[in-house]
Phi, psi and omega in degrees: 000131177287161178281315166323297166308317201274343183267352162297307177325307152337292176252338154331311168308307178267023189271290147314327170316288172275016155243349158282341171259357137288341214246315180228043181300318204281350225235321158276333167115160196303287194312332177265342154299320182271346169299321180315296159319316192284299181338288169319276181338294141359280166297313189301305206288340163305294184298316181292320196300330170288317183302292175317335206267303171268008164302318209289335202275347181132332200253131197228169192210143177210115161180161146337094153267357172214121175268119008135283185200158143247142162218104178073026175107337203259149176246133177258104186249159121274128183214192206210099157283155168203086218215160174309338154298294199316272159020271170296355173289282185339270195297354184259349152305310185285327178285325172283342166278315186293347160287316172296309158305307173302323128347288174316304164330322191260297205304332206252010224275354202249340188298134163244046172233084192258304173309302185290355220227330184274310210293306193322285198270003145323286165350288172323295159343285182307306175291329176288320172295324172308305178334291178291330188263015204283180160215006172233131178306336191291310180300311171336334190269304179296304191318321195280328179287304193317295217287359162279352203252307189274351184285355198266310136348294190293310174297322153321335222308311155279092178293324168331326198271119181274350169296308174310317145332270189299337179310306190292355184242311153001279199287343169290303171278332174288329183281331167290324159299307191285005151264006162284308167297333184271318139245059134297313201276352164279311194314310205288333180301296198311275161337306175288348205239337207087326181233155169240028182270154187277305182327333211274320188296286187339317232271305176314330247261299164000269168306343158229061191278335169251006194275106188236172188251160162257130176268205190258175184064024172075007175297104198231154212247152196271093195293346179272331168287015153264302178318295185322291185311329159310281196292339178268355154312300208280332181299305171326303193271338175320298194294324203090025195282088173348125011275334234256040190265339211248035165250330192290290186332320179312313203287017181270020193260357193247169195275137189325326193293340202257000163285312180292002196243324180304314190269338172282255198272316191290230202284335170272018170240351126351330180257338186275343152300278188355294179310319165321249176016298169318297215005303205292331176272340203264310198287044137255330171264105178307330211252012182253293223287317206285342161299293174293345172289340212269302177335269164010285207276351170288306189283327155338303216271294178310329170283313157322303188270020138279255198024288190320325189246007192315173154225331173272155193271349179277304185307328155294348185268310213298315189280327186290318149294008156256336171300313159341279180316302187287342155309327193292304180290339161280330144350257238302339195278323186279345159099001171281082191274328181285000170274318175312316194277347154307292226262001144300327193266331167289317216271321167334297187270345178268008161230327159303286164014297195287305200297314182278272170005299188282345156316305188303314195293305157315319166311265190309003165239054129075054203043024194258140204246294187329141206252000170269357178251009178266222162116154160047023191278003160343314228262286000136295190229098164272347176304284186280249176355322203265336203243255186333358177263273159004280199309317172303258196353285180333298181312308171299355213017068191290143161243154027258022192277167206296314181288011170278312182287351170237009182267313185297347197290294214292335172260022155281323171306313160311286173337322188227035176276160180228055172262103170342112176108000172292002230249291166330292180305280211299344139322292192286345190255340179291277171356315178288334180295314202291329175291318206295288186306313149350283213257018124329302157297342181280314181298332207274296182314310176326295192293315190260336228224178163087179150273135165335116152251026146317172168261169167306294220279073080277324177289003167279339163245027168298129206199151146265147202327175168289139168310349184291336198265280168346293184312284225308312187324299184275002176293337178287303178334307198285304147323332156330290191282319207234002166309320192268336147296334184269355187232005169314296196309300185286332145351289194255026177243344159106010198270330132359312193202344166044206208290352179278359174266118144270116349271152201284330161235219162280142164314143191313345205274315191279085171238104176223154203254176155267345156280339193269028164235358156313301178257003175263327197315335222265331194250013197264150156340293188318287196321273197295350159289340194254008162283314166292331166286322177316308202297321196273306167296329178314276164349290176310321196241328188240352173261349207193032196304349173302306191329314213281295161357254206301001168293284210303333216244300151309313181236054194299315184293339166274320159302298165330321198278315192280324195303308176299349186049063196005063169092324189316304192282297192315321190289306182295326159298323176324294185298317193239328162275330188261295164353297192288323183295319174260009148299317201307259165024278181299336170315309197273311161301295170309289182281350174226357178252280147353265198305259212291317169289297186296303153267009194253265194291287190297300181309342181276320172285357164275345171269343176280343147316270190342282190314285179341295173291005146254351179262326173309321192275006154309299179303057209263354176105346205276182142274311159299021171259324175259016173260342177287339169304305198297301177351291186276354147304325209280292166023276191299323168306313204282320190293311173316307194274339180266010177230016175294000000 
C-alpha cells in the first residue's frame, strides 16, 4: 500500500463510518451501527498509530493528492503534511475518539437517536483529521468549517431541549466570528504569498518579515502581524479564548460523550494546533506572540476562579477547560509551541478522563448534574473515583501524573520568556495552579466524598457504571499517569516534533529531564501551590464544609461577580443578541412592512385605485357624453389652428 493511500484511509474510514451509521443505522441495527463506528475509528487509530511509527522512523510527507482548481495560477488542492505535529495529532484525536465510541455504547444506550448519535462523532472525527492532516489552507479552512458544522450538530443533539437549541446557536454564532477574522487572515496568506500551499508561505515568509500596508487614516500596518493576528481571531473562537469564550460551557447541553471528545481531543485544540502550525509566521511578529500571551493568561486566570463556583459537575470540568486552554496558549505566546503541544496532548487524556468519569457519575444519579445533591459515591463506584482521582492529580499537577510535567514545563517557559507581558502571564499562570488544584479537588470531595446527599430512591441505586462505561476510564487513566514521563524528555530536548515546530524544541533554559524535574519538583513553587490548593478544598469541603457558606456570605459581591461569570454572557446578549434582535424589529417594521410593504407594494396599488378611480368615469356607458367629448375636441383642435 502506498503511503498516499494509507493516508486517505485514516479518515476516509471514520468518513465511512458515518455515513453506514447515518445512512444505514435504522435498517442494520443499533448493535451493528456502532460496530461499524467503532470499527473506522479503530482502523484510523491503528493506522495513524503506523503512521507516527513511520514518521518517527524518518520518513515524513508533504504533497497533493488532488487538485480541486485552478484560478489565476494559484491551485486549490487536498493534500497531506504529514510530519511529527501531524503525527502526533493523529493519534491522540483517534485514540481519544475510539474511547469515546466505546463509551457511547454504554452512555447513549437508552437514547433513540442512538445511530445518529455514531454517525455524528464519526464525523467529528473524519473533520478534525482533515484539519490536522492539511498541507494547505484551503483544506485546512474545510477541516476548520466541518468540525463547526458538526459541534453545531453534536450539541443541538437533544433538539427538544430549548436550552440545547440555544447552545448550539451560541456556539455556532460565536464561532462564526473568530472564522471570520481566519478567513481574512487566509485571504491576506493569498494576497501576500500568492499561495495557500504551507511550504510555499513558511518557505516565502521570511523575505516579507518587514513588508507593510497602508491602512486606513494614513496608518500603516505590518503585514505578517496582521495575518497573525487574523488567524489567531479564528484561533481565539476555535480555543475558546477570552472574549470568544462563553459559547464552551454552554456546549455541556450535548450529551457527555461529545463534551469529552469537543474539550479533549477535537474542536478546542483546533486552535492551539493552528497557532502551533503558524510557528514560522507568529516568531516574525512580536507584537501577534505578546497578543497570545497576554490572551492566554487572562483566560487562565479568570476562567479558573468561575471554576471555583460551579455546582454542576460537568460544567467544572468545562471552566477547567478553558482555563487549560489558556495555559496552551500562553505556551504559544512564550514562543514554546512544542510545549504547548505537550501539554495538549496530557490534557487530551486526562480530561477526556474527567469528562467521561463525570458521566459515568451522572449515570448513576439517575441525570443529576449538581455536585450538592452527591457525596459519598466512593463507596459504590470504585472504579469511577479511583480514575477521576487519577484524572484530578493530573489535572492539579501532582507529580508523577502527566499534568505535572507539561503544565511545569509552561510555567518555566513563561518565566524565561522575553514576550511583553510575560511578566503578567507568569503571575497568572502560578495562580492558576493553586485554583486549578482547589476545584479539582472540590470536584473530587463534593462528589466522592462525605455524607449522600441524594434522595433515597437514587442511593438505593447506586451502582457502578458497565464495563462499556469503566474500560474507557481506565484505559485513559493509564496514559493519566504516564504520558508525561514518556514524552517530557523528547519534548524539552525538541527532538519530538524536530523541525514541523519553529523553533523546534524548548528554550534552552528548560532542557529539563523527567528525573531532573522530578527531584526539583519538592522545591518549586507549582508543586506547594498546587498542594496548598487540595489542602484548601480539603479543609473547605470535608473538615470545616460550613466554611465555603460563610465565604460566600463575607464576599457575597465576588461571589455573585464569578457566579455570573463576570458579565460575558449578559453583555453578549444585550449587545449582540437582544442589539441584532431589535435591529431585526425595526427592520422588519420600517423597512418592510412600512417601506417596502406599505409603500412600495401596497402604496403603488392604492395610486392605480386611485388613478382608476378617477379615470374610470371617463368611461360612462352614454353616447352623449362621448359625443360632447368629441364636440370639444374637435372645438379645441379647430381653435389650436386658427390662433396659433
Amino acid at each position: 500500500m502506498s503511503r498516499e493511500l494509507l493516508y486517505l484511509l485514516i479518515p476516509l474510514s471514520c468518513l465511512a463510518a458515518a455515513l453506514v451509521a447515518g445512512f444505514l443505522g435504522s435498517r442494520i441495527g443499533r448493535a451493528n451501527a456502532h460496530r461499524a463506528a467503532i470499527g473506522g475509528v479503530g482502523l484510523a487509530f491503528v493506522l495513524s498509530c503506523a503512521v507516527a511509527w513511520d514518521v518517527f522512523a524518518g520518513n515524513h510527507f508533504n504533497g497533493a493528492v488532488y487538485t480541486w482548481a485552478i484560478s489565476g495560477g494559484t491551485h486549490f488542492e487536498i493534500g497531506f503534511l504529514i510530519d511529527p505535529l501531524s503525527a502526533v495529532m493523529m493519534v491522540i484525536v483517534t485514540f481519544v475518539s475510539l474511547m469515546v465510541h466505546i463509551y457511547t455504547i454504554g452512555y447513549m444506550a437508552e437514547d433513540p437517536g442512538y445511530t445518529r448519535f455514531f454517525s455524528y462523532i464519526a464525523l467529528f472525527t473524519f473533520a478534525m483529521l482533515m484539519l490536522v492532516m492539511s498541507n494547505n489552507f484551503l483544506q485546512l479552512f474545510f477541516g476548520w468549517e466541518a468540525v463547526g458544522l458538526v459541534s453545531y450538530l453534536l450539541i443541538g443533539f437533544w433538539y427538544e431541549r430549548e436550552s440545547a437549541i440555544r447552545a448550539n446557536m451560541k456556539a455556532f454564532l460565536v464561532n462564526r466570528v473568530g472564522d471570520f477574522g481566519f478567513l481574512l487572515g487566509i485571504g491576506a496568506v493569498l494576497a501576500l504569498f500568492g499561495s495557500l500551499d504551507y511550504q510555499s508561505v513558511f518557505d516565502a515568509a521570511p523575505a516579507f518579515a518587514d513588508r507593510t500596508a497602508q491602512g486606513p487614516f494614513g496608518s500603516e500596518w505590518h503585514w505578517l502581524t496582521l495575518i497573525c493576528l487574523l488567524l489567531f481571531v479564528g484561533a481565539m473562537g476555535k480555543s475558546a479564548q477570552v472574549p470568544l469564550h462563553v459559547w464552551l460551557p454552554d456546549s455541556m447541553e450535548g450529551p457527555t460523550p461529545i463534551s469529552a471528545l469537543i474539550h479533549a481531543a477535537t474542536m478546542v485544540t483546533a486552535g492551539i494546533f493552528l497557532v502551533a502550525r503558524m510557528s514560522p509566521l507568529f516568531e516574525l511578529s512580536l507584537t501577534a506572540l505578546s497578543v497570545v500571551l497576554s490572551v492566554g493568561a487572562l483566560t487562565a486566570l479568570l476562567m479558573a476562579f468561575v471554576a471555583l463556583v460551579q455546582t454542576d459537575i460537568k460544567r467544572v470540568v468545562a471552566y477547567s477547560t478553558l482555563s487549560q486552554l489558556g495555559y496552551m496558549t500562553v505556551a504559544l505566546g512564550a514562543s514554546a509551541y512544542s510545549v504547548a503541544i505537550f501539554h495538549l496532548a496530557t490534557h487530551a487524556f486526562f480530561k477526556a478522563l474527567l469528562f467521561l468519569a463525570a458521566g459515568s457519575v451522572i449515570i448513576a444519579m439517575h441525570h443529576e448534574q449538581d455536585m450538592r445533591r452527591m457525596g459519598g459515591l466512593r463507596k459504590v463506584m470504585p472504579v469511577t473515583y479511583v480514575t477521576c482521582v487519577i484524572g484530578s492529580l493530573a489535572l492539579a499537577g501532582i507529580p508523577p501524573f502527566a499534568g505535572f510535567f507539561s503544565k511545569d514545563a509552561i510555567i518555566e517557559a513563561v518565566h524565561y520568556s522575553a514576550t511583553p507581558g510575560a511578566e503578567f502571564a507568569y503571575v497568572a499562570v502560578l495562580i492558576g495552579v493553586v485554583l486549578t488544584a482547589f476545584y479539582s479537588f472540590r470536584l473530587v470531595f463534593m462528589t466522592f466524598h462525605g455524607q449522600g446527599r441524594m434522595d433515597s430512591t437514587t442511593r438505593e441505586h447506586l451502582h457502578e457504571s458497565p464495563g462499556v462505561v469503566t474500560f474507557p476510564l481506565i484505559a485513559l487513566a493509564v496514559p493519566s499517569l504516564l504520558a508525561g514521563l514518556l514524552l517530557v524528555n523528547v519534548t524539552m530536548d525538541g527532538s519530538l516534533f524536530g523541525n514541523s515546530i519553529v523553533p523546534g524544541g524548548a528554550p534552552e533554559a528548560l532542557d529539563m529531564t523527567a528525573r531532573g524535574m522530578l527531584a526539583h519538583a519538592p522545591f518549586s513553587a507549582p508543586f506547594w501551590l498546587a498542594i496548598l490548593g487540595i489542602a484548601g478544598a480539603w479543609v473547605c469541603y470535608l473538615w470545616k464544609p460550613e466554611l465555603p457558606g460563610k465565604v460566600v456570605q463575607q464576599w457575597g459581591g465576588i461571589y455573585r461577580v464569578l457566579d455570573k461569570k463576570y458579565g460575558f454572557d449578559e453583555f453578549y446578549q444585550r449587545a449582540f443578541a437582544d442589539g441584532a434582535r431589535g435591529l431585526g424589529e425595526v427592520l422588519s417594521e420600517w423597512g418592510d412592512r412600512r417601506l417596502i410593504d406599505g409603500w412600495l407594494v401596497n402604496g403603488a396599488a392604492r395610486v392605480v385605485a386611485r388613478t382608476a378611480s378617477v379615470v374610470r368615469h371617463v368611461q360612462s356607458g352614454l353616447v352623449y357624453h362621448y359625443a360632447f367629448v368629441m364636440i370639444i375636441g374637435l372645438v379645441a383642435l379647430m381653435s389650436w389652428f386658427l390662433f396659433r
